[in-house]
C-alpha positions in Angstrom: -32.0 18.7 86.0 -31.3 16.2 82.9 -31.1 12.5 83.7 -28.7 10.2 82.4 -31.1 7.0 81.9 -30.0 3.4 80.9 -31.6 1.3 78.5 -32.3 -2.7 80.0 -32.4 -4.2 76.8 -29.3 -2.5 75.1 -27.6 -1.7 77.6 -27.2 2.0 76.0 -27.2 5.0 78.0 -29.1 8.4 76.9 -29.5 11.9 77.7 -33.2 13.0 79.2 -32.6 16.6 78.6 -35.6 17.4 80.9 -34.7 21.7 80.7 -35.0 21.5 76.9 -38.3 20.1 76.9 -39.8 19.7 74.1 -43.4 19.7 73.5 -44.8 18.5 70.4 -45.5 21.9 69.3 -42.0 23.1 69.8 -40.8 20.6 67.0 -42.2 22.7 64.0 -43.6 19.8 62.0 -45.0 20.6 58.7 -47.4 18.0 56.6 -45.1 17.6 53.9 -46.3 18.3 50.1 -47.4 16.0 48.0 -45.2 16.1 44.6 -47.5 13.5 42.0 -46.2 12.5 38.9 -45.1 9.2 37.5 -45.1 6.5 40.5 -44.2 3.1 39.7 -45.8 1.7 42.8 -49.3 3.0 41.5 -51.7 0.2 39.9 -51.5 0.4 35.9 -47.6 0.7 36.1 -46.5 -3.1 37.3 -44.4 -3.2 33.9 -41.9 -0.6 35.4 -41.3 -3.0 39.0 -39.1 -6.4 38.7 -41.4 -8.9 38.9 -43.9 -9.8 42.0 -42.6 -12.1 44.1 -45.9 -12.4 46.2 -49.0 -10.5 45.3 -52.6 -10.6 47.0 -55.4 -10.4 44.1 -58.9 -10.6 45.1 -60.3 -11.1 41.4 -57.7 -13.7 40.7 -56.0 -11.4 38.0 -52.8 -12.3 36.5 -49.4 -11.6 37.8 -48.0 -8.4 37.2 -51.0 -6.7 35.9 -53.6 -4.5 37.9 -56.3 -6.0 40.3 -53.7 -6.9 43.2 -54.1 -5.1 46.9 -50.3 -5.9 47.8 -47.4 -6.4 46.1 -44.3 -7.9 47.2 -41.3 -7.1 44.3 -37.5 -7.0 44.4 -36.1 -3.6 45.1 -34.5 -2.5 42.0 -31.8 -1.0 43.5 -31.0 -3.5 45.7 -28.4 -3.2 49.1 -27.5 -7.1 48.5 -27.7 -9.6 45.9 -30.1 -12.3 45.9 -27.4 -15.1 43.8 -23.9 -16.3 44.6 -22.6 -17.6 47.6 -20.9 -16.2 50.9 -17.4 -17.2 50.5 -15.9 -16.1 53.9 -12.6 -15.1 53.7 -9.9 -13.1 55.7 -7.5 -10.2 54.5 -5.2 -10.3 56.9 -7.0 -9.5 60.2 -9.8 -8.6 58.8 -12.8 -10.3 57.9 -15.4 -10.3 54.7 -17.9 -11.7 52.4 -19.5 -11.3 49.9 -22.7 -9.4 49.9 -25.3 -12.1 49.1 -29.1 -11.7 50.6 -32.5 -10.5 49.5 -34.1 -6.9 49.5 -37.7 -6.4 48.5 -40.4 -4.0 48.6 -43.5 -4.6 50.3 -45.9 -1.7 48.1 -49.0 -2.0 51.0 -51.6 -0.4 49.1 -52.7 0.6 45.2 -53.8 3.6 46.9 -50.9 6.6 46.4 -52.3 8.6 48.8 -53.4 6.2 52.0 -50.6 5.7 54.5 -50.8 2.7 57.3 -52.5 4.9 59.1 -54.7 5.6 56.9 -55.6 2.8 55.3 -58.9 -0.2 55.5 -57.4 -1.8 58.8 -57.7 -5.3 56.8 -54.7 -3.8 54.0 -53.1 -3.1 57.7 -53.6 -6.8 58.3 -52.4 -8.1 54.9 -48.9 -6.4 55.5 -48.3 -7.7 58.5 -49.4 -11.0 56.5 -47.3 -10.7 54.0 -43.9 -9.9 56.5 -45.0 -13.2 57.4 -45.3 -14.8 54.3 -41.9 -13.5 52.9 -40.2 -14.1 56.5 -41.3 -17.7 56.3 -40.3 -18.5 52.7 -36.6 -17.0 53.0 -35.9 -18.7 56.3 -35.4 -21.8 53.6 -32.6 -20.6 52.6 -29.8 -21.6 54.2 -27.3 -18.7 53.4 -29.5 -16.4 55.3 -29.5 -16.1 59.2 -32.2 -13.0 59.8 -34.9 -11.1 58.3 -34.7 -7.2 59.0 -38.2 -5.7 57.9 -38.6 -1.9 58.4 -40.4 1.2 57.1 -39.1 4.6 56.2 -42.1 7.0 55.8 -41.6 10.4 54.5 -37.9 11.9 52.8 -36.3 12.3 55.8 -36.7 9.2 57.1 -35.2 7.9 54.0 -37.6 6.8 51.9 -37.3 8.1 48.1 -41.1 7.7 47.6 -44.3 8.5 48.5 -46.1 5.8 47.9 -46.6 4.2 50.8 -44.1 0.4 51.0 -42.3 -1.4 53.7 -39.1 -3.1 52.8 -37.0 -6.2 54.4 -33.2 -7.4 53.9 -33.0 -10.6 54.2 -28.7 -11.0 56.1 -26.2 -13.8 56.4 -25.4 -12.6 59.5 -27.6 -11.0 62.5 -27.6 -7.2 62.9 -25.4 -6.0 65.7 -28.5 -4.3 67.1 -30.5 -7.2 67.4 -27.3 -8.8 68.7 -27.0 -6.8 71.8 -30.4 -6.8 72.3 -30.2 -10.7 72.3 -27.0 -10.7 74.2 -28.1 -8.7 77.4 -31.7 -10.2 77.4 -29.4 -13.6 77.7 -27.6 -12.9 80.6 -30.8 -11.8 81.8 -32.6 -14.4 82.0 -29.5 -16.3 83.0 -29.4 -14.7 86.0 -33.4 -14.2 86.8 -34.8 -17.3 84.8 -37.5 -14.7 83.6 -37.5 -12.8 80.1 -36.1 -9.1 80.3 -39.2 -8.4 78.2 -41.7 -9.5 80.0 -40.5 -8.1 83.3 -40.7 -4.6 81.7 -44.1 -5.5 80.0 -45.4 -6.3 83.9 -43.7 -3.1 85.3 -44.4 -0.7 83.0 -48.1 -1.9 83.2 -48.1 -1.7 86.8 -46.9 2.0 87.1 -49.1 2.9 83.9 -47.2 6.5 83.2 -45.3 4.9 80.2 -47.9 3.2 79.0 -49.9 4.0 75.7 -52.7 1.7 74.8 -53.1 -1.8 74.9 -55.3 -4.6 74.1 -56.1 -8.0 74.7 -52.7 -9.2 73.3 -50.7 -6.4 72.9 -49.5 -3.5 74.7 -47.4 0.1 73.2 -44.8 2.0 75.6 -42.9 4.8 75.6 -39.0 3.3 76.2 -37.9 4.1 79.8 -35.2 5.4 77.8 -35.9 6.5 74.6 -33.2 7.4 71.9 -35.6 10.0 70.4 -38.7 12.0 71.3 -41.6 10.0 70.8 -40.4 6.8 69.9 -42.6 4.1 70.9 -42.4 0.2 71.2 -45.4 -2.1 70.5 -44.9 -5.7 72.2 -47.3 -8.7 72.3 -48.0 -9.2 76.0 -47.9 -13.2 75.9 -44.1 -14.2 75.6 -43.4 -14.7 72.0 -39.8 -15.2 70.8 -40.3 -14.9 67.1 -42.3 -12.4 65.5 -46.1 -13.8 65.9 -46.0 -17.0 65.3 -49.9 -17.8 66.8 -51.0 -15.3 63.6 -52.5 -13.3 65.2 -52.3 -10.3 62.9 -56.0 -9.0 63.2 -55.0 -7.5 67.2 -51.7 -6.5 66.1 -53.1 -4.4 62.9 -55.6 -2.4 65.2 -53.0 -1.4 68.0 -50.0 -0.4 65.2 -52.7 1.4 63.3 -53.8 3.3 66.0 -50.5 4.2 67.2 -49.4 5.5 64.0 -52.4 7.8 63.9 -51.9 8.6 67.7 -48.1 10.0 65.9 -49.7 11.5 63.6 -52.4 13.2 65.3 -49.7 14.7 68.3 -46.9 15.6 65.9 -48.6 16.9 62.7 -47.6 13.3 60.2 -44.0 13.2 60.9 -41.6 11.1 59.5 -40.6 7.9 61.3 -38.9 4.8 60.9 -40.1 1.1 61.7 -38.6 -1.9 62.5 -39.6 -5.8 63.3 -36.9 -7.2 66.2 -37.4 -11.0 66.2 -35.6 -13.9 67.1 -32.7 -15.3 64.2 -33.7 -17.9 62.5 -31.1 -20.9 64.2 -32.9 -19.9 67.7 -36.3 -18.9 66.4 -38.2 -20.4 69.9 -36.5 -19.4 73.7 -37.5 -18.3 76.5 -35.2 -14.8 77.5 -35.5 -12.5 74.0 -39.3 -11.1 73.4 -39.9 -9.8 69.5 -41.1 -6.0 69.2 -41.7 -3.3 67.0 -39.4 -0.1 67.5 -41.6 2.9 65.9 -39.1 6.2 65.5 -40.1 9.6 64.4 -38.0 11.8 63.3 -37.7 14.5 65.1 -34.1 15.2 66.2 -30.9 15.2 64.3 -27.8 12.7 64.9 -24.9 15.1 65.4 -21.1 14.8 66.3 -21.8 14.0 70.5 -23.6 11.2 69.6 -22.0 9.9 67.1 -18.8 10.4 68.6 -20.1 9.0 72.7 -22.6 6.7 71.7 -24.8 8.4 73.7 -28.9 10.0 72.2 -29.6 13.3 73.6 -33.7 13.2 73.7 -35.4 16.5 74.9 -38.9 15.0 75.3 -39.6 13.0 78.5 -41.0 9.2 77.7 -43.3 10.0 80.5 -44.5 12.8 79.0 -44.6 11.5 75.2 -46.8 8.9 76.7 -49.4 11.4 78.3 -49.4 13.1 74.7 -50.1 9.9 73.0 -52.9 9.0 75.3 -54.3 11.7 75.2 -54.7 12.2 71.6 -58.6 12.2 69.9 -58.5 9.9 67.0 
């Protein structure tokens, strides 16, 4: 019978359609075809990116020219705009601004054909290095409130190429997302005086059926409510407010690498979307809201029910996703 389950952290209900269920086999995944060509991401072509706004270059080579490892530019078609100011305003009942923040590209490799899972775990270690680098610098500015960093690998997960990159918006305002999830892990700990987080880090490690891998520091679930098949949250087990601030990134780039491959491996290199929750930056340190990474392949389609309830309809058991994942040879 399907189960209705509730999510803890945003409070959002979804549809465990258990009679459906969906191995990873029944999803028909393909490994998608390369296409080549032209790619301005590629070493040798740094004259077609805006400038680097933080680039790691082992040989010391000059800006903008080959020899770097990462690159950090400007997107060149960018969602916001980096000058002006926010000038609030109302229109009658209705508020605006205007659309002032920061969007760059985080191009993680020379490499065109290594992925995150793919690649030297160190360049794995240097991204995660560089979301801190960039997270740090544009917390300075005072028109910004919160740093959304995220990946879209593969076309339909929305990104437009291959070559593999990260990105991050830098918002004057927090995402309603992160919102909710900040809201309800309030009144949480308002009411238990102990982080919604960690509670479900010490549950879910207890019963061990949702559980994926884990290491000294960190630890990857399976959602007890999951909006898609698959998706998977990695969480440092230590409470940590704002995304790791000890720097540790050495842990962290083992555990997300192997989970990435442990997707890969189970559902034939599908695409997926990632995203960095963390704390805004006017309450950076607390003790109720716990920073994650939300990993999403994409496996299902957004249709009219849910956009029109609210509600995900997943077919694939978290319990069962989880079993897959461990079970995985990599």
């Amino acid at each position: 019978m399907p189960e209705l389950r509730k999510d803890p952290i945003s409070s959002r209900w979804v549809i465990i359609s258990v009679e459906r269920g969906k191995r990873p086999s029944d999803f028909g995944m393909r490994i998608p075809a390369r296409k080549g060509g032209f790619c301005a991401f590629c070493e040798g072509n740094e004259y077609t990116t805006p400038p680097e706004i933080l680039a790691f270059r082992p040989d010391k080579s000059k800006p903008n020219t080959p020899g770097w490892t990462l690159r950090v530019v400007s997107n060149k078609f960018p969602a916001l705009s980096i000058e002006g100011q926010l000038n609030r305003q109302g229109e009658g009942m209705f508020d605006k601004m205007n659309g002032v923040g920061a969007h760059e590209v985080i191009v993680e490799c020379p490499d065109h054909d290594l992925t995150l899972s793919t690649m030297p775990l160190k360049s794995v270690e240097d991204v995660l290095w560089a979301f801190h680098y960039r997270i740090t610098d544009l917390k300075k500015d005072d028109r910004f409130r919160y740093v959304l960093v995220f990946k879209n690998e593969g076309y339909d997960a929305g990104s437009s190429l291959e070559h593999t990159h990260s990105q991050l918006i830098a918002l004057p305002i927090v995402p309603h997302l992160v919102s909710e999830e900040i809201e309800h892990a309030r009144e949480y700990y308002g009411y238990k005086e102990r982080c919604l987080f960690c509670d479900i880090i010490r549950q879910e490690s207890a019963a061990g059926t949702r559980v994926i891998s884990e290491n000294d520091d960190f630890i990857v679930l399976a959602p007890f409510a999951p909006r898609s098949p698959f998706e998977t949250t990695i969480l440092p087990k230590k409470h940590a407010s704002s995304f790791l601030p000890d720097g540790n990134f050495g842990l962290l780039a083992g555990i997300l690498q192997r989970t990435l491959k442990q997707i890969d491996k189970v559902l034939n290199l599908p695409p997926y979307n990632m995203m960095i929750h963390t704390s805004p930056f006017k309450d950076e340190n607390n003790e109720y809201y716990h920073w994650h990474i939300e990993i999403i392949p994409k496996l299902t389609k957004i249709a009219g029910f849910e956009w029109g309830s609210g509600f995900y309809i997943n077919p694939t058991p978290p319990e069962e996703a989880a079993r897959f994942m461990r079970e995985a040879e990599i």
